[in-house]
N, C-alpha and C positions, 0 to 999 in steps of 0.2 A: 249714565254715570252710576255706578256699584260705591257705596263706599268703605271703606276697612273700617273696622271694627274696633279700632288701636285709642279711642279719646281714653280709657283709663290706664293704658299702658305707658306707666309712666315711672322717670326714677324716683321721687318723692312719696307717692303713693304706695309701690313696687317694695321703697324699704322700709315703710310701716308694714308688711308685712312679711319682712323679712324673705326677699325675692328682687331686689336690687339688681342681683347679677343676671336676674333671664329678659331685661328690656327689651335686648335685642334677640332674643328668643322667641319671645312672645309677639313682638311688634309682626317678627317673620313668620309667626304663628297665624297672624290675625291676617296675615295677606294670601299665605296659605288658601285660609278656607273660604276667603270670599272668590280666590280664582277656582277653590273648587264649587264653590255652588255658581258661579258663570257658566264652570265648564257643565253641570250637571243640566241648564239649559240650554246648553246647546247655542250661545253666543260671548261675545268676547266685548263686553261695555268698556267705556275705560273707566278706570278705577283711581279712585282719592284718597287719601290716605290724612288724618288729621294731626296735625300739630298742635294739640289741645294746651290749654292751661295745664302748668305743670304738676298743681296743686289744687285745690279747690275754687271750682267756678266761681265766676263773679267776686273775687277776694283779693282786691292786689293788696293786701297788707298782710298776703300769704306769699306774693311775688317773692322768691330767694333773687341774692347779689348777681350781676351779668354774668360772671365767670360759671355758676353754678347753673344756672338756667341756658347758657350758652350752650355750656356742656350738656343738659339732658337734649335740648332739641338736636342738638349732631349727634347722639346716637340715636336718634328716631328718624331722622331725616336719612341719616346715611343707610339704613334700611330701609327707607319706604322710597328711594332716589330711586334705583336701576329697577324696580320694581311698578310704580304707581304710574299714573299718568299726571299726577292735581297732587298738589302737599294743599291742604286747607287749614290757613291756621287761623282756629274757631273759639270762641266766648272767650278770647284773652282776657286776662281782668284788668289790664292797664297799658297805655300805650307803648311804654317802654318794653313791656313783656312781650309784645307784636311787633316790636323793633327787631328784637331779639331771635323771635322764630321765623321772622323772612329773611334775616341775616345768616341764621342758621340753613336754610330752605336753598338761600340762594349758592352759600358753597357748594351746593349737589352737582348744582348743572352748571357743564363746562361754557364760557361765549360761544354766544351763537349754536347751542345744542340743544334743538327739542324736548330732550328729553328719553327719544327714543333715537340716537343717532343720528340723524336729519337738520342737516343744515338747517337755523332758521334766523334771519334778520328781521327781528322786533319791529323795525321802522317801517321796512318793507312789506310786512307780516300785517299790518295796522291799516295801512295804505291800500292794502286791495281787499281789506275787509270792510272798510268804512263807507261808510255813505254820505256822500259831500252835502251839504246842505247849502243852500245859496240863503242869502242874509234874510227875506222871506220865513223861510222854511226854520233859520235857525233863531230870529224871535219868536214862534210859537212854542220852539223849545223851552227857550228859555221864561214865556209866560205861563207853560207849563211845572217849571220851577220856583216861578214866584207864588201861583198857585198854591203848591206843597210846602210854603215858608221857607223858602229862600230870602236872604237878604243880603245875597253879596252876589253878583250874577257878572261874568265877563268872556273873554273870548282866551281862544288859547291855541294851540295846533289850526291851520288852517282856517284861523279867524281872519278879515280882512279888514283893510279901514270902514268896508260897506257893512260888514257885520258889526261892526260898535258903532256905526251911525244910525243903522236901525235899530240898537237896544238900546240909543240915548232917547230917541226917539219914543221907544215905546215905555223907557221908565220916566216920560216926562208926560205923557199921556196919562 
């Protein structure tokens, strides 16, 4: 994985200094030259393109209104969409502002489209990647998350009544 270069390519940023209008110049700039230092290698990685904070890291009391923050991630998305392989949207500074760049993120890509035109069904897509764990295999998981400070631990996709009777089991032990 290559990533773009794009975390200050932003419209808030951009119109301090007075460069608002090249976001999407720049964005396409930044993809530019990571495909060409790929191509200068002689391989083709896939490539992520970042949905950053629009404004200054770690500061939601810099977060601007949904319409405005809406608006800067659709035009960074919609440049790095037919382009990227991964939109990453990285050190948000508040939950709402990552509401807002995966909302932004998700208009890119049509249902059911890869990304690179390729049919793909999520459910299905999950399903023959995963690794079933039988309720054994799936308390150690989970004792490995009480380990790391977990305290709320349950089943969910593919969980069975055997798998919440071995984690009643093992959080009564």
């Amino acid at each position: 994985m290559t990533g773009i270069n794009n975390y200050a390519v932003t419209p808030p940023l951009l119109t301090r200094e007075g460069m608002e209008h090249r976001v999407e110049e720049l964005t396409e700039l930044a993809v530019d030259l990571a495909e060409q230092a790929c191509s200068r290698s002689g391989r083709r990685p896939r490539l992520a393109g970042s949905l950053p904070p629009l404004e200054t890291s770690y500061r939601a009391d810099l977060v601007q209104g949904r319409d405005e923050v809406l608006d800067g991630y659709r035009r960074i998305a919609s440049v790095l969409a037919p382009r990227v392989d991964l939109m990453v949207c990285e050190t948000l500074a508040s939950s709402q502002e990552a509401v807002w760049a995966c909302q932004a993120a998700s208009e890119t890509v049509e249902p059911g489209d890869g990304g690179d035109g390729v049919e793909v069904d999520p459910e299905s897509a999950q399903q023959k990647s995963a690794t079933p764990l039988d309720p054994e295999a799936y308390s150690v998981e989970v004792q490995r998350w009480l380990d790391a400070g977990a305290s709320i631990v349950g089943g969910c996709c593919r969980t069975r009544p055997e798998h919440i009777r071995r984690l009643k089991e093992l959080l009564e032990s």
